[in-house]
N, C-alpha and C positions, 0 to 999 in steps of 0.2 A: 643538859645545857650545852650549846653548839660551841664552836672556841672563838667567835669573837667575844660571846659571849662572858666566860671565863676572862677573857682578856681586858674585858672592862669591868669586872665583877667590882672592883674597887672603884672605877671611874666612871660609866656609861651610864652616860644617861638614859557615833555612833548615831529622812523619811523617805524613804520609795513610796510614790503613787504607783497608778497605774501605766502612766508613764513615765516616772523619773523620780529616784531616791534623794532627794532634793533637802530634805528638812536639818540633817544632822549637823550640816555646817552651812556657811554661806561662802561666797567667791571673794565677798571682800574682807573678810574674815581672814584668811590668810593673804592678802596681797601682797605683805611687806613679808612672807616668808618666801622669797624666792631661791634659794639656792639648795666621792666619801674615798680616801687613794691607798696607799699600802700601808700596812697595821702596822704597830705600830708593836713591832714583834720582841724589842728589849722588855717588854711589860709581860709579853708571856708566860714566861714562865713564873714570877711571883703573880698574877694574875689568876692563874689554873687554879693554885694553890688557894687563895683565899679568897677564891669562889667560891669552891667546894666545898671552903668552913661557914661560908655566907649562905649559899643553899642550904645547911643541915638547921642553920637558925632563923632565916626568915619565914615570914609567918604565911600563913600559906593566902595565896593571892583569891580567892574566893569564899564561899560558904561552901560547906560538905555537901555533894551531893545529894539532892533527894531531900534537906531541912529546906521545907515550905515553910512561906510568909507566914506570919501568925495572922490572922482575918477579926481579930477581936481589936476595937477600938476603946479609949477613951473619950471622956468630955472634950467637949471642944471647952478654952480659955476665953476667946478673943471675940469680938459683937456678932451676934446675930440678927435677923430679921431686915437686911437690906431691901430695895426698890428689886437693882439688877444684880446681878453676880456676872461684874466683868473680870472677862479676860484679855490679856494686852500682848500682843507680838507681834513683832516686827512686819510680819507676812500672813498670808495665809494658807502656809502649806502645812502645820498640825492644827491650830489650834481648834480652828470648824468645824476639824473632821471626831477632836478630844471630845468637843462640847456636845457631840452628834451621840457620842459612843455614852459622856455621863444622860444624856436625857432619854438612851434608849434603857438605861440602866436605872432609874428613879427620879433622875435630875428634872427640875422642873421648867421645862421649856419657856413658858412665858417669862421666866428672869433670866435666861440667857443672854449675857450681849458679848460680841468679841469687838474690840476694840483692836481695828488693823492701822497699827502706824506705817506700813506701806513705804518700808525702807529697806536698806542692806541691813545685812546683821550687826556689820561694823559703825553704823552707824545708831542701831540700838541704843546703847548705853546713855546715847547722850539726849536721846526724846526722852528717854524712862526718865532721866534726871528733871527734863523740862516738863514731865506729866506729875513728877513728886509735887516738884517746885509751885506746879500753879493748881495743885489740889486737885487733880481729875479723878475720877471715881475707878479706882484699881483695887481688885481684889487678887488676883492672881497675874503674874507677870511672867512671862520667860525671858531666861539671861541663857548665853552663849558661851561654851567652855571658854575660850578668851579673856571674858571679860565679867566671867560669873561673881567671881570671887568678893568682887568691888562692892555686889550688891549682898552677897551672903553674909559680907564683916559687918554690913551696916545694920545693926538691931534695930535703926530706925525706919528702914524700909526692909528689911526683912524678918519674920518671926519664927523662930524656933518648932519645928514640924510635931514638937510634945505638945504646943499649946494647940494645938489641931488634932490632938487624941494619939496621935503616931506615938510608937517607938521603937526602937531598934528592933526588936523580933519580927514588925509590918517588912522591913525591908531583906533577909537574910535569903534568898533566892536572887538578887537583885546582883547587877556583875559589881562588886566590889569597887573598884574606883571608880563608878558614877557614886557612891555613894561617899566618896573621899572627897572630890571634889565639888561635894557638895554640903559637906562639910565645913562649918565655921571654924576661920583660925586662928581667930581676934574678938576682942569687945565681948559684951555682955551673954553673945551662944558660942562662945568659942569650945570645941569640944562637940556641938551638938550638929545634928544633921538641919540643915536648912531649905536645901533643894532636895527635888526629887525631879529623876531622870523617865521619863518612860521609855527611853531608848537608847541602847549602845549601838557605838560606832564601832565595832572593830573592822579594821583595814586590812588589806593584799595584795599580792599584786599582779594587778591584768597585765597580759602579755596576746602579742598577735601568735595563733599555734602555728600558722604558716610560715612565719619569717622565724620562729624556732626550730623547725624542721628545716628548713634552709642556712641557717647560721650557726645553730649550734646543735642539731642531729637530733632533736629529741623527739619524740611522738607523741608523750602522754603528760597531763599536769605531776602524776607522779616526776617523771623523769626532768622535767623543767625545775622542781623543788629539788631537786636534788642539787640539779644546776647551780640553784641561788639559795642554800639553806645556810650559807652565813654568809658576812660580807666580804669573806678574803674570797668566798666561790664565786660570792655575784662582780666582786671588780673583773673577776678571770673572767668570766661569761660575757660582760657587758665589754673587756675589751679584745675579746673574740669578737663580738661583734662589727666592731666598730673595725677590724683588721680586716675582716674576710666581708666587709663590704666594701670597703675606702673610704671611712667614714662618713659611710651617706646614711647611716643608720644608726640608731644609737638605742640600746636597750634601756636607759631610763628618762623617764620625761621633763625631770626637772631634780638640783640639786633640793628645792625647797621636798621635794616629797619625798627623797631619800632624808630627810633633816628632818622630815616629820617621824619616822619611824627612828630614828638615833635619839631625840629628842623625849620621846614618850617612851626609853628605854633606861634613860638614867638612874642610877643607883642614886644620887646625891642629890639633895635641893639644889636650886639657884641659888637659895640665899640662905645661910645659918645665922644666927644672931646678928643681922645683918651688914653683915659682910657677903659680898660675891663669890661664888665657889666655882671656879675655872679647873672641872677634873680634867684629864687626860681624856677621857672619853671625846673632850672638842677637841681639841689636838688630832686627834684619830681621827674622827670626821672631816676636818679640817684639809685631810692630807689623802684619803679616797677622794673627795671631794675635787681637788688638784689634778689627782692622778687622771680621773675620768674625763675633768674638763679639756686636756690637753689631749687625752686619746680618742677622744671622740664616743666613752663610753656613756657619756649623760650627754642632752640637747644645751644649749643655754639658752631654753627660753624660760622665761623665768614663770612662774605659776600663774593662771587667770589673767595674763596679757595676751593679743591680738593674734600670736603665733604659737601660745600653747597646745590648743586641740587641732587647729589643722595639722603640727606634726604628727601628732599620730592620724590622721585623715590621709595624707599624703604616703604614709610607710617612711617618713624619717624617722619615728619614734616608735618602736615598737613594743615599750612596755610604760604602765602607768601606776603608781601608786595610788591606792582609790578606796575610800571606805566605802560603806554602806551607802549609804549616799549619792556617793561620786560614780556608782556602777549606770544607776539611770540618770546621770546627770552627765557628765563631761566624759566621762568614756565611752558611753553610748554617742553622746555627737563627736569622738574621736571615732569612732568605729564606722561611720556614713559610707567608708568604700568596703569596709571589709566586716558587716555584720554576720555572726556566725562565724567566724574565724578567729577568736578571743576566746583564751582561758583566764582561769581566776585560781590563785595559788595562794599557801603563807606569805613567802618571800622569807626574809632572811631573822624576820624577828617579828615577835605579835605587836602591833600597835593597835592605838586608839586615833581618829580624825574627828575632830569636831565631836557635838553632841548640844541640846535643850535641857536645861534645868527649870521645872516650875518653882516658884517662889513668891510664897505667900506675903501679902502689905499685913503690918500688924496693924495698918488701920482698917482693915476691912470689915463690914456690918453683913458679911454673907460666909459667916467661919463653920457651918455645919454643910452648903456647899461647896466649898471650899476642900474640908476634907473629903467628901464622895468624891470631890472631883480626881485629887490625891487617889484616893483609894481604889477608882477604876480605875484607872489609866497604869497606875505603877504597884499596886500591893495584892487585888484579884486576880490570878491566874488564868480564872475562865473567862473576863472579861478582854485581858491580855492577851488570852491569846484569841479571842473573836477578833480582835483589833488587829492581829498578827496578820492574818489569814484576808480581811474584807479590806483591808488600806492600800498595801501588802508593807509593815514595817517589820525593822528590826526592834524588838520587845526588851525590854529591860528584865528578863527573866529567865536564870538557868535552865529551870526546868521546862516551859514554854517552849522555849527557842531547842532545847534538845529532842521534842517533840518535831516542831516545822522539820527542823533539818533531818529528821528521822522517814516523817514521809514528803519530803520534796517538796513543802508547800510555799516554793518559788513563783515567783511574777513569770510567767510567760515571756513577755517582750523581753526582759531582762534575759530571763534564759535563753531565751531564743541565739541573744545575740554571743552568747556562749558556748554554743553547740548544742544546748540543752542538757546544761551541765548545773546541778545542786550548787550552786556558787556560795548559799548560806553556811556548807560545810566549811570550807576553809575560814570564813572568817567566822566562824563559831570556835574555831578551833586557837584561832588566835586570841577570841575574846575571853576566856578561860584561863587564860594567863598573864595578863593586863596585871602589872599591880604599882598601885603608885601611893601604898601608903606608906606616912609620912614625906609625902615629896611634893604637896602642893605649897607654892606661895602665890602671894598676890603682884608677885613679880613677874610671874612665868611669862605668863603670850608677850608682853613687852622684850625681855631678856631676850627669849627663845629668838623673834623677829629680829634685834638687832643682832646678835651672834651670825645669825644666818646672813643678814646683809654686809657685813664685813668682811667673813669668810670669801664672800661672793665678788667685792667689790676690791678689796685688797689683797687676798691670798691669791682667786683664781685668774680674777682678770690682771691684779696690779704687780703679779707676784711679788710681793712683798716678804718678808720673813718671818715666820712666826710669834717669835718675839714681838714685832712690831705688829701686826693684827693683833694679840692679845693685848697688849696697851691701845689700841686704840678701839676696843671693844669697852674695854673698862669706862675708860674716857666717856664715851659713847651712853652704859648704862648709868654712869654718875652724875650725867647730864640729864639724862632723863629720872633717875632717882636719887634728888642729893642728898638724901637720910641713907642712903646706902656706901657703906668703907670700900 
């Protein structure tokens, strides 16, 4: 455990096509997450301490290596013998390619329909509601980590993955918090798995090799990680950078993407019996976040605005926090002058970005495809990893994905623009330590987005005092959930 790590132990808070890892999350998805300074070192030393009694009892953040899915199903519960077996998403960057992989796999092509609502992801949630609303024919839906939850609590548009034959055994290769977060935590499945992920996001962080060789002496991804393998190294680094160029350079790209990784690290819910949990962990962000914005060690452009990727296109921004995803997607068009000059590292803590949950209508009259479809995509290993290998995605499966990452079986173009560097390693290695159980609520992407825009908007720009940022964060979230203390 690294010592910021320790030092929040009580506080602190996953598609690549052929050309572009595009699926895992959307742009609009995070737009309200736009925006980390000196730790927040009186906490250290009771912090080290019951860490280390906190590591000896948490539970361990995966399945034991090597326990494969179990492949034996149940009855399906829920109707059979529909016309079509739709599926419904936002885009069409999985679902075509899912319906492709169940129909090479038994699925019956002539009932195939995907059903493209041809939106942002952020604005998903709200056509699903308008496709419940006026009766359209859903059998299979996808919800977005953000906004998954909305549709998981609902038993009336979502059904419980037993009444589709699953059960916990189908999934125990699977990275452990997609299976949390997709988990119900209310109403009539609360307790039970609801979604099913066919892909983890785990994140890292790209950097230009050449402007680390120039700024901070290093040569290799090793020695970069070393650089920035906690957050008291990466503020040192990132304000080395920002010294020994005059601030024309700045090693990260945006407060919102250091705030995704602090974010997806917490120890504590947002919300306990609902009340708001304001650990120390934001404080501590709250104040690298500061430190950086004044030295020049993070950009201020704020995430998916007009001036994000030409920073790193132009050499103002030299590193990017980036899932799966995000490697053929916006750092690849950050990288237009300097492809092949880009590595891909941990960074300073393993996170999750983005990710697709399937989720079943318990009104659907197509519930035996329904689970094949379940079944190829997220519980077959051999199908999982055909799909790994011909898409090129990241797979929702330990053993699968330790496989790829074993013999290289990276995208080219992606590589390419990495020097031809296994880039799957590092963020395999992060995704292996993800763990976020008991830490979901149906608060989070809401909470998470305004925290970040306050910080952003009164700490760094308005300096304001902390005190006063945490009162008007609260403010902020009671306006937006007034069931919440």
């Amino acid at each position: 455990m690294n010592t910021l790590k320790r030092t929040l132990a009580l506080v602190a808070t996953l598609a690549m096509s052929a050309t572009a890892l595009a699926s895992c999350g959307s742009s609009d998805s995070s737009d309200s997450e736009k925006a980390t300074t000196k730790a927040a070192t009186d906490a250290a030393t009771q912090g080290d301490t019951q860490a280390d009694t906190q590591a000896d009892t948490q539970e361990p953040t995966q399945a034991p290596a090597g326990k494969a899915n179990s492949l034996d199903l149940g009855d399906v519960k829920l109707k059979t013998g529909g016309d079509k077996f739709t599926v419904v998403a936002w885009n069409g960057d999985d679902a075509p390619y899912l319906l492709k992989l169940w129909e090479e796999n038994g699925g019956d092509a002539s009932k195939s329909n995907f059903h493209n609502m041809d939106c942002k992801g952020g604005d998903a949630a709200g056509n699903l509601d308008n496709l419940f609303l006026a009766g359209k024919d859903i059998d299979i839906y996808f919800a977005e980590a953000d906004w998954a939850l909305k549709f998981i609590n609902d038993d009336k548009r979502a059904a419980a993955l037993e009444d589709l034959g699953f059960s916990e055994d189908n999934f125990t290769d699977t990275f452990a918090y997609t299976n949390e977060i997709g988990r119900a935590t209310k109403g009539a499945n609360a307790g039970k798995m609801v979604g099913a992920s066919w892909q983890s996001c785990p994140g890292g962080f790209a950097y230009r090799a050449d402007l680390a060789k120039q700024y901070l002496d290093v040569d290799t991804p090793e020695q970069m990680q070393e650089k920035v393998a906690d957050w008291d190294k990466f503020v040192a680094a990132a304000t080395q950078v920002a010294e020994k160029s005059s601030k024309k350079v700045a090693l990260a790209d945006s407060l919102g993407g250091m705030w995704q990784v602090f974010a997806a690290n917490r120890t504590t819910p947002w919300v306990e019996d609902g009340i708001l949990e304001i650990d120390d962990s934001c404080k501590t962000f709250a104040d690298y976040a500061k430190t950086l914005w004044d030295n020049g060690g993070v950009t201020h452009n704020a995430q998916w605005t007009e001036s994000w990727i030409p920073a790193g296109a132009s050499g103002s921004c030299m590193g990017y926090f980036a899932s799966t995803w995000g490697l053929g997607g916006f750092v690849r068009e950050a990288s237009v002058n300097s492809s092949g000059k880009w590595k891909l590292i941990q960074g300073p803590d393993p996170y999750f970005w983005g990710g697709t949950w399937m989720v079943v209508n318990p009104g659907t009259d197509n519930a035996e495809e329904a689970q094949k479809f379940i079944y190829t995509a997220v519980v077959n290993p051999e199908t999982m990893k055909s799909y790994a290998k011909s898409k090129p995605e990241y797979v929702n499966s330990i053993s699968v994905m330790d496989e790829v990452v074993r013999n290289k079986d990276v995208n080219e173009k992606v590589s390419a623009n990495f020097g031809g560097q296994n880039y799957f390693e590092p963020l395999h290695e992060n995704a292996k330590e993800i763990n976020l159980k008991g830490l979901i609520t149906p608060y989070d992407a809401s909470i998470k987005s305004s925290f970040l825009d306050v910080v952003t908007e009164d700490y760094c720009k308005g300096g304001k005092s902390w005190d006063d940022v945490k009162l008007a964060f609260e403010k902020k979230v009671q306006k937006d959930n007034p069931t919440l203390d």
